[in-house]
C-alpha positions as CSV (number, residue, x, y, z in Angstrom):
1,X,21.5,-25.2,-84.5
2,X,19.3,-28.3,-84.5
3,X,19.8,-32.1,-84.7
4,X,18.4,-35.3,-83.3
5,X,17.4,-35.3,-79.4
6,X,20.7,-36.3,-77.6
7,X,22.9,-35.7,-80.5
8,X,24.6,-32.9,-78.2
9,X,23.2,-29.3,-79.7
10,X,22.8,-28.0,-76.3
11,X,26.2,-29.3,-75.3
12,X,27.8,-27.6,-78.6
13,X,25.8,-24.4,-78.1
14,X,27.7,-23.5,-75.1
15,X,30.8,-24.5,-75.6
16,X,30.6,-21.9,-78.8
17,X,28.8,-19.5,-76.1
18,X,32.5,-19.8,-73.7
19,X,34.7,-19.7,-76.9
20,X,32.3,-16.4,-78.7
21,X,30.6,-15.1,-75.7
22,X,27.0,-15.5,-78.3
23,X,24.0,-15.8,-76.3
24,X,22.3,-19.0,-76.7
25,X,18.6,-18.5,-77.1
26,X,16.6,-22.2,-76.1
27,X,13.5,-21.3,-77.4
28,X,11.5,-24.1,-76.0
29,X,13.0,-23.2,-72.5
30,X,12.8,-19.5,-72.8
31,X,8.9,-19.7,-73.4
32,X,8.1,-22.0,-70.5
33,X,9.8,-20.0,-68.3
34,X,8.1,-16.8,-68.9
35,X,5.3,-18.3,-69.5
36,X,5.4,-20.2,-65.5
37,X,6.6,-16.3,-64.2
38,X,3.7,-14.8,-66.0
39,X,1.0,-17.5,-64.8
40,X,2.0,-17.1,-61.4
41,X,2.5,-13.3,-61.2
42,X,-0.9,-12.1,-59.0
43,X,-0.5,-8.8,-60.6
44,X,-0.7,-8.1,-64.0
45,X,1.1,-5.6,-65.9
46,X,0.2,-4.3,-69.3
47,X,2.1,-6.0,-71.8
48,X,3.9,-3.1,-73.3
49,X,7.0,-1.3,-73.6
50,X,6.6,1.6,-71.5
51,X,9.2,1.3,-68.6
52,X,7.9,1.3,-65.1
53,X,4.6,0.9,-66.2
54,X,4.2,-2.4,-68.3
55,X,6.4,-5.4,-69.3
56,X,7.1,-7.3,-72.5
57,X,4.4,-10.5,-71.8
58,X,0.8,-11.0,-72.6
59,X,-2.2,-9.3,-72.6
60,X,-4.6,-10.3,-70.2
61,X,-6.7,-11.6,-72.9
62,X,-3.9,-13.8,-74.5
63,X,-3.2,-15.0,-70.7
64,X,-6.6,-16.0,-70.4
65,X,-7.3,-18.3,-73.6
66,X,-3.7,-20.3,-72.2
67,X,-5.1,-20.9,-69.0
68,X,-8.3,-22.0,-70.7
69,X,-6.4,-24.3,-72.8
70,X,-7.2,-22.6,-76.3
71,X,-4.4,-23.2,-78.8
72,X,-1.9,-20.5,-78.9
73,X,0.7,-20.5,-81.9
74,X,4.1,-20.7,-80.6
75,X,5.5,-18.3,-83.2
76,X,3.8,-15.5,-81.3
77,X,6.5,-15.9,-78.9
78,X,9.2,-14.3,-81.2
79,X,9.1,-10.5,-79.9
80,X,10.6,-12.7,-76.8
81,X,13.7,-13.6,-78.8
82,X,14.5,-9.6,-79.5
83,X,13.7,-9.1,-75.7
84,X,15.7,-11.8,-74.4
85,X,18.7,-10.7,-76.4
86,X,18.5,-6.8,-75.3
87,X,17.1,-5.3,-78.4
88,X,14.1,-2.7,-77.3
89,X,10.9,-3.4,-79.0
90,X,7.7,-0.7,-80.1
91,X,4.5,-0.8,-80.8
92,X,4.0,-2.4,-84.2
93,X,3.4,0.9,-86.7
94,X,-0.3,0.9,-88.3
95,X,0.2,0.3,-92.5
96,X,0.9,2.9,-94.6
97,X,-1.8,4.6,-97.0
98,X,-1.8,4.3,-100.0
99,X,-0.4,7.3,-101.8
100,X,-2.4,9.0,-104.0
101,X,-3.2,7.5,-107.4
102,X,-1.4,4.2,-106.7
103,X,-3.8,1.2,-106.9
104,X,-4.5,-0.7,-104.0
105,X,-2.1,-4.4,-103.3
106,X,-4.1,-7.0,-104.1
107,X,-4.9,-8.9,-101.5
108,X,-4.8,-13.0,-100.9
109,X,-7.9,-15.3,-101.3
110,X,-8.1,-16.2,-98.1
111,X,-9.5,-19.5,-97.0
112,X,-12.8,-19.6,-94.8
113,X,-10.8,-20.5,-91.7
114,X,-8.7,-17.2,-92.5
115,X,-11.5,-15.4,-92.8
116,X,-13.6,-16.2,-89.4
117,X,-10.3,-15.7,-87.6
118,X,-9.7,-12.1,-88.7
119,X,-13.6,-11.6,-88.0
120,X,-13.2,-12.7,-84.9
121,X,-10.3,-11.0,-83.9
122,X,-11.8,-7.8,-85.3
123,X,-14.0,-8.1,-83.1
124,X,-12.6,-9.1,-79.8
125,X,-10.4,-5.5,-81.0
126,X,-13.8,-3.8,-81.1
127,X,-14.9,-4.7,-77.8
128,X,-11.6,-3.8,-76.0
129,X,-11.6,-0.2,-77.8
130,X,-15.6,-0.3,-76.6
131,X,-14.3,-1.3,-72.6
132,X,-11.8,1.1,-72.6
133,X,-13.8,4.3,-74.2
134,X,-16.4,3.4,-71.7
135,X,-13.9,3.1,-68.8
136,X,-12.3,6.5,-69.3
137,X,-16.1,8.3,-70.0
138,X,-16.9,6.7,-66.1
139,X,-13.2,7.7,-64.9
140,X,-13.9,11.5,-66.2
141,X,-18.0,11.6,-64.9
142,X,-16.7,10.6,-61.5
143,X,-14.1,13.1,-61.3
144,X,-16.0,15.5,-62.5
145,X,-19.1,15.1,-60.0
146,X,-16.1,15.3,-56.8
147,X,-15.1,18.4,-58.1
148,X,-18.1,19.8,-58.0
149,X,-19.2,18.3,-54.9
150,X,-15.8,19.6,-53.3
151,X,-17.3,23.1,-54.1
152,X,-20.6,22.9,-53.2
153,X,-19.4,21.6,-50.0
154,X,-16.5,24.7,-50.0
155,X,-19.6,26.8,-50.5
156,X,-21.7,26.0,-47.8
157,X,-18.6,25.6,-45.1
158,X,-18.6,21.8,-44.6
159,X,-15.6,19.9,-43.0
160,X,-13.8,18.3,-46.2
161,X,-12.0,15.9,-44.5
162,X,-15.2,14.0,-42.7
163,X,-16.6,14.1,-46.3
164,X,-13.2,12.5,-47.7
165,X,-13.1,15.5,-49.9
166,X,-9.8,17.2,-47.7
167,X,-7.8,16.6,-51.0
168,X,-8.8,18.1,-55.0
169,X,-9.2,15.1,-57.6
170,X,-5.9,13.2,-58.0
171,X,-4.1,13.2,-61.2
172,X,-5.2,10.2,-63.3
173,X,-2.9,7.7,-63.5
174,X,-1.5,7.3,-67.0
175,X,-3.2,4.8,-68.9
176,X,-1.2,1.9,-70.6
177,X,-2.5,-0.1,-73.3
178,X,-2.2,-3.9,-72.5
179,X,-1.4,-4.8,-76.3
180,X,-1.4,-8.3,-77.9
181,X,1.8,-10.0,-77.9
182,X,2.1,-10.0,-82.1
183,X,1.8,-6.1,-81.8
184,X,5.5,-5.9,-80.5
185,X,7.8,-5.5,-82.9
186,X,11.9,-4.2,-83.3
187,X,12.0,-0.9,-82.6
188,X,13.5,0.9,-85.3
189,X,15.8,3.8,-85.4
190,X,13.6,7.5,-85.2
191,X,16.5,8.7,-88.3
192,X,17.1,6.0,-90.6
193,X,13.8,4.2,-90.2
194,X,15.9,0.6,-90.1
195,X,15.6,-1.7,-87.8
196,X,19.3,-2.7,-85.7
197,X,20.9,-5.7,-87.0
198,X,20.3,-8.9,-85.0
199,X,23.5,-11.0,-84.4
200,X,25.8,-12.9,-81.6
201,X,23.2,-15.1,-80.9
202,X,22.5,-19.0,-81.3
203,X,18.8,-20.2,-81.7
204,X,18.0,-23.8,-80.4
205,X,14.6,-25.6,-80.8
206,X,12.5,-23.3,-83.7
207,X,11.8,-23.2,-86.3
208,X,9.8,-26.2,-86.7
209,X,7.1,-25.5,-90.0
210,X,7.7,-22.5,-92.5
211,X,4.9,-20.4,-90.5
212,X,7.9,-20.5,-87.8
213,X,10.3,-19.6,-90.6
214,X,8.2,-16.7,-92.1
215,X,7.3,-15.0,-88.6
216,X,11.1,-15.0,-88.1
217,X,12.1,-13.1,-91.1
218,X,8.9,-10.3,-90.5
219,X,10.2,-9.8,-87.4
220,X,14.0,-9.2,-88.8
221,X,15.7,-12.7,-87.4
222,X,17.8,-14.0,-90.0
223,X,20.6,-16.5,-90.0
224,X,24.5,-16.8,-91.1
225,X,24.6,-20.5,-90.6
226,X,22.4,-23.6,-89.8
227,X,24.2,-26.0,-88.2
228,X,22.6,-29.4,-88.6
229,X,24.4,-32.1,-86.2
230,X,24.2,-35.9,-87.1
231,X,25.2,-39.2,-86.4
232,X,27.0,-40.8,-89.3
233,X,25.2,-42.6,-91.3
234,X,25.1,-46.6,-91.0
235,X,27.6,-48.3,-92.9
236,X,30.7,-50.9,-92.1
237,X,31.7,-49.2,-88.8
238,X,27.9,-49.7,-87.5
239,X,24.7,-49.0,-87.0
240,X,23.5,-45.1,-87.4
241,X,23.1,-43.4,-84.1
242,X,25.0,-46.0,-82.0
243,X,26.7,-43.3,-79.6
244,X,24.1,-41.7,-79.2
245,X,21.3,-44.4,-78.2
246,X,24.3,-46.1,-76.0
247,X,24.3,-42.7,-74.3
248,X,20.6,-41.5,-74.3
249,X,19.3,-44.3,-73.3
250,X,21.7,-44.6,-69.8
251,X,19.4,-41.3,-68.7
252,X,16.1,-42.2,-70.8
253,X,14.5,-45.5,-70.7
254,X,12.1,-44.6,-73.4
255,X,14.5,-42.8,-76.1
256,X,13.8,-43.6,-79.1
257,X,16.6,-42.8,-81.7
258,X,14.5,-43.5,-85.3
259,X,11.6,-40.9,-84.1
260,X,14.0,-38.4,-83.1
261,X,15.9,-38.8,-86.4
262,X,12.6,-38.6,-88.4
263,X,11.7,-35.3,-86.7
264,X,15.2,-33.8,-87.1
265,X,15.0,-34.4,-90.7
266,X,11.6,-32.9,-91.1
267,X,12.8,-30.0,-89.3
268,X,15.7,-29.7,-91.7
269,X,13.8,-30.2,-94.6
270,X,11.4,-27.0,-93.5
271,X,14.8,-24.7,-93.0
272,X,16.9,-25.6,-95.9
273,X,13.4,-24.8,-98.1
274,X,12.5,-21.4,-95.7
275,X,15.7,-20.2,-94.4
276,X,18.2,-21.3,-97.1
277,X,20.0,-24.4,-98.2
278,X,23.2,-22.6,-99.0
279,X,23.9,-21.5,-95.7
280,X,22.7,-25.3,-94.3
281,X,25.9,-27.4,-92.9
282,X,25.2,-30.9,-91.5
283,X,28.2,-31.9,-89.4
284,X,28.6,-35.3,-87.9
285,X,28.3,-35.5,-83.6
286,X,30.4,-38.4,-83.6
287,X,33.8,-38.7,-81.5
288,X,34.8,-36.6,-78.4
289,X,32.9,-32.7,-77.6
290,X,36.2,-31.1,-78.3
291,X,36.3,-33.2,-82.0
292,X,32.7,-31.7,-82.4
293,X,33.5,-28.0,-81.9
294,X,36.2,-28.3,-83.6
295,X,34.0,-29.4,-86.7
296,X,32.0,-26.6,-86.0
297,X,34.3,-24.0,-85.6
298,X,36.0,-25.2,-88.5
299,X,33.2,-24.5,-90.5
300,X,32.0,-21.1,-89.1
301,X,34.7,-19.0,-87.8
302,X,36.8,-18.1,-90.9
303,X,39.5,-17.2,-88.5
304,X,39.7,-20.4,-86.9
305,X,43.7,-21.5,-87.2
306,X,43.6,-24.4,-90.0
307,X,46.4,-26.3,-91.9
308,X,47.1,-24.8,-95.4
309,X,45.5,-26.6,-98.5
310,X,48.3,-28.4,-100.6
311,X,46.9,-27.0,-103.4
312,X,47.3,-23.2,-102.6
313,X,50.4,-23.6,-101.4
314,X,54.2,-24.9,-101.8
315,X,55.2,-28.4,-100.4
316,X,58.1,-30.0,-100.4
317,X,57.5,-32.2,-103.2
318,X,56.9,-28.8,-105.6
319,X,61.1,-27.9,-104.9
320,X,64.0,-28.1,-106.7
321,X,67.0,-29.9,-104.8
322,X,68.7,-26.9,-103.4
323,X,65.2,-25.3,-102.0
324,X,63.5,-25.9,-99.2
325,X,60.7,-24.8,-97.0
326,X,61.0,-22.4,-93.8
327,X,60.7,-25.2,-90.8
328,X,57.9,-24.6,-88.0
329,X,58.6,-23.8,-84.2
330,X,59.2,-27.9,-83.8
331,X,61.9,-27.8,-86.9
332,X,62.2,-31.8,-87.6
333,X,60.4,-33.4,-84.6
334,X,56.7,-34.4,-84.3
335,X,54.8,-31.4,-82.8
336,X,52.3,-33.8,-81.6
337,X,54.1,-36.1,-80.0
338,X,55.9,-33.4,-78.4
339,X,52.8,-31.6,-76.7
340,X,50.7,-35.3,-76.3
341,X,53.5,-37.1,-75.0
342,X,56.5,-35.0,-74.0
343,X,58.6,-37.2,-76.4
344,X,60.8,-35.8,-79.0
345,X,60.5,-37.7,-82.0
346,X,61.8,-36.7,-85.8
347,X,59.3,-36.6,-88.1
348,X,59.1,-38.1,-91.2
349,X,59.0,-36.7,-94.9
350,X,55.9,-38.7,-95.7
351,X,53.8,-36.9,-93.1
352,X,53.7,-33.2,-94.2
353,X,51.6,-30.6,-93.4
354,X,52.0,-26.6,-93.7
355,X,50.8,-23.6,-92.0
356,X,51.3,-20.0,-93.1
357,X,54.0,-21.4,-95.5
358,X,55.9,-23.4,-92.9
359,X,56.7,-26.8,-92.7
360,X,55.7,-29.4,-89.9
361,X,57.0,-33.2,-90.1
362,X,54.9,-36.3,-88.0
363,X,56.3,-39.2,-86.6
364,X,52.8,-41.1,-87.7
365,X,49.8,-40.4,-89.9
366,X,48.0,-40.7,-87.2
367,X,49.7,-37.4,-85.7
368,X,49.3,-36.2,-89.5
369,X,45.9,-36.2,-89.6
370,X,45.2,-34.7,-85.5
371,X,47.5,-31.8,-86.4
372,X,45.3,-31.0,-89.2
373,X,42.0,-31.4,-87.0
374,X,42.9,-28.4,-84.8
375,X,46.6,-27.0,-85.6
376,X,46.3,-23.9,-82.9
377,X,46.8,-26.6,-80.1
378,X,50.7,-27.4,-81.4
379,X,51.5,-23.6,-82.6
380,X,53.1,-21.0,-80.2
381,X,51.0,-18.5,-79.3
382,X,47.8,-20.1,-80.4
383,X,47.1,-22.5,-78.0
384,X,50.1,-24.8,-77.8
385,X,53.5,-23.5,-76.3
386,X,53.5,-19.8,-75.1
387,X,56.9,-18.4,-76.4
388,X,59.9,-19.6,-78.1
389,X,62.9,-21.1,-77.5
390,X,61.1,-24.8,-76.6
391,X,61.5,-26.3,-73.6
392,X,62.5,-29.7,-74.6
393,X,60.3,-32.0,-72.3
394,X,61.9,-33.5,-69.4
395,X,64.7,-36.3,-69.8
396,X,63.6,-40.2,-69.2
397,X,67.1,-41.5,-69.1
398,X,67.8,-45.2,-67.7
399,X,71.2,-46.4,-66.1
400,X,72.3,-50.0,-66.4
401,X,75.5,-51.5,-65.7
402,X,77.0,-54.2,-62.9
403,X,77.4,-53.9,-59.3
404,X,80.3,-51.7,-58.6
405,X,80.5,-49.8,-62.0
406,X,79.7,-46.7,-60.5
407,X,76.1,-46.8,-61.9
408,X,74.6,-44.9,-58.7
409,X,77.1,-42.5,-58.5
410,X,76.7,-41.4,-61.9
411,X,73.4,-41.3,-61.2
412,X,73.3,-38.9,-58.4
413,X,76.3,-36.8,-60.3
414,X,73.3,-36.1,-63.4
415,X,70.5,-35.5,-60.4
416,X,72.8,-32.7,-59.1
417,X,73.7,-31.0,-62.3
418,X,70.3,-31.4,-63.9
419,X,67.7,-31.0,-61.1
420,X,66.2,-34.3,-61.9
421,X,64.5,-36.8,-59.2
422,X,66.3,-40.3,-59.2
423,X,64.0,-43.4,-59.2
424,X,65.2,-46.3,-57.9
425,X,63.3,-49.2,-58.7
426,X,64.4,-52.1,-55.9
427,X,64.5,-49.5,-53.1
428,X,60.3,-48.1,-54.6
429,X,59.5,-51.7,-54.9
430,X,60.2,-52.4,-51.2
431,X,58.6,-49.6,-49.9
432,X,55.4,-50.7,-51.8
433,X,55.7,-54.5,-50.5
434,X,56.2,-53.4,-47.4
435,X,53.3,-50.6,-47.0
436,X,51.4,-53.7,-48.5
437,X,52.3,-55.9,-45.7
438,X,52.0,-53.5,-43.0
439,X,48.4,-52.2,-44.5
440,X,47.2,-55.8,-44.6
441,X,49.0,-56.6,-40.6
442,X,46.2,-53.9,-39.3
């Protein structure tokens, strides 16, 4: 999901995250936080997957050129993703051989730049393998010389303990290489040889280029749906971004709308081209939250309760005379009034919509036209009344007639039978004056 700065992604992305329990994954966030933890950590464990004995990081090398300010690609960061969401990780697989009589891939002119890189990388590899060969050679002289001094000093009766050899040679600890962060990859199954599938999650913040876009598809990260969120466009109703400079700029001095826009669209330019313009939506941000996820849910979740399309379906209009179409839960009244307003109100032929076949009238186009934004809030059992029979909303009934005509009896006769509360007006607006005068007396 991605947009304009302040156009509400974050907002949307957990609202969806309530409503589909999907994690959200803020990319931006989730690398400056283990970044901070790894900075600050005085220990260092070997970045690795071997449990107890390493975690998925750096290397010490890697933690060193960030500290030194050396540019670090921030698509390296992607085996954090797999972690984050759960999925275990493994040491990324050397290439397969050739087999035999098959001709070598040909490989990609690579540009000078390319070229010193791998050199150099080669042989910062080199002089790691060199440091750790040496380091286990020393590791197995010295516990080879304490063995044999432990004898010699068996031999000849000395006390081992004052010669700190009372114990034989401890076990080596197991070694654990501290791998570079691009050498984790998915852990595949040992049967099948695939890789799980990746799902239930929402990515915020990357990509941003189509290196980005490539490193996610290596490392198995692929998408159902981009969701592109945007202001509407400037027209008669006003100026493009309006809600959201009014807003952003209440918390943000400095926002600028015009630069956030022109990055947005770069961004989306680089992922309909890399990750695929057929599963691209843009959606307008404009209106309430609860408008917004509508939109999106609308447009994601195939399940999501909608009105039926007119032209997939009968309407009224398609009947003979003597036929007509099953009524809803509301039969003739408004459903929207009814759950908005607790008013009962007939609806009218003009205003027609249908869902699963059924037929719901609206007092108003207006009503028309929110029914059809998100239906499952005016159907029973989908969001709007729990059962059937309707309770019909509580009575608003008003008494008038002259003094004596039995107005307040009648009044307290319909209280009694109905359980309603009476409201007298004169004897409410007393109270109030006097609470007035009596609040302003102190």
């Amino acid at each position: 999901m991605c947009g304009p700065r302040g156009i509400g992604v974050h907002t949307q992305a957990k609202k969806l995250q309530e409503i589909y329990g999907w994690k959200v994954v803020d990319y931006q966030l989730l690398v400056k936080e283990r970044l901070e933890k790894i900075i600050k950590d005085e220990v260092h464990l070997p970045n690795n997957v071997r449990e107890g004995l390493s975690e998925i990081g750096l290397s010490q090398h890697e933690i060193d050129e960030i500290k030194s300010g050396k540019p670090f690609p921030a698509w390296k960061f992607i085996p954090w993703i797999l972690d984050h969401l759960g999925y275990p990780l493994m040491k990324r697989p050397p290439p397969p051989p050739p087999e035999e009589g098959e001709a070598p891939a040909e490989e990609e002119e690579l540009t000078p730049e390319q070229i010193a890189k791998i050199e150099k990388e080669k042989k910062l590899k080199e002089k790691e393998e060199q440091k750790r060969l040496k380091e286990e050679e020393e590791a197995k002289k010295a516990k080879e010389e304490r063995r044999k001094r432990r004898e010699d000093a068996i031999a000849a009766g000395e006390d081992l303990e004052a010669l700190g050899l009372a114990e034989e040679s401890p076990e080596e600890e197991e070694k654990v290489d501290d791998l570079s962060i691009d050498e984790l990859v998915l852990e595949v199954d040992e049967e099948t040889g695939k890789a799980p599938f990746i799902g239930g999650f929402i990515l915020l913040g990357f990509p941003m280029t189509q290196e980005h876009s490539e490193k996610l598809k290596e490392h198995g990260i692929s998408f159902d749906r981009v969701l592109y969120l945007n202001s509407e466009p400037a027209g008669e109703e006003g100026e493009a971004g309006k809600e959201v400079k009014e807003r952003m700029s209440a918390i943000d001095m400095h926002y600028d709308w015009e630069a956030a826009f022109e990055q947005s669209q770069k961004i989306l330019g680089v992922v309909k081209e890399h990750i695929g313009e057929e599963i691209t939506r843009e959606l307008p941000a404009t209106g309430t939250i609860d408008e917004v996820t509508i939109r999106i849910q609308m447009e994601i979740d195939p399940f999501f309760m909608r009105a039926d399309n007119p032209e997939d379906v009968r309407v009224a209009a398609d009947l003979g005379e003597e036929e007509k179409l099953p009524k809803g839960d509301f039969g003739d009244y408004c459903p929207v009034t009814f759950i908005n307003d607790g008013f009962l109100i007939k609806g009218k032929p003009d205003f027609e919509a249908t869902v699963f076949g059924k037929q719901y009238l609206f007092a108003s186009e207006k009503d028309l036209n929110e029914f059809k934004i998100n239906p499952a809030k005016y159907l029973v059992g989908h969001g709007g009344p729990s059962s059937l029979p309707l309770e019909p909303p509580a009575p608003k009934i008003m008494i008038l007639g002259t003094k004596g005509s039995g107005v307040t009896t009648q009044i307290n006769k319909l209280c009694e039978k109905y359980k309603l509360n009476p409201f007298k007006l004169k004897e409410e607006l007393e109270k109030k004056l006097l609470a007035e005068k009596d609040k302003r007396r102190r």
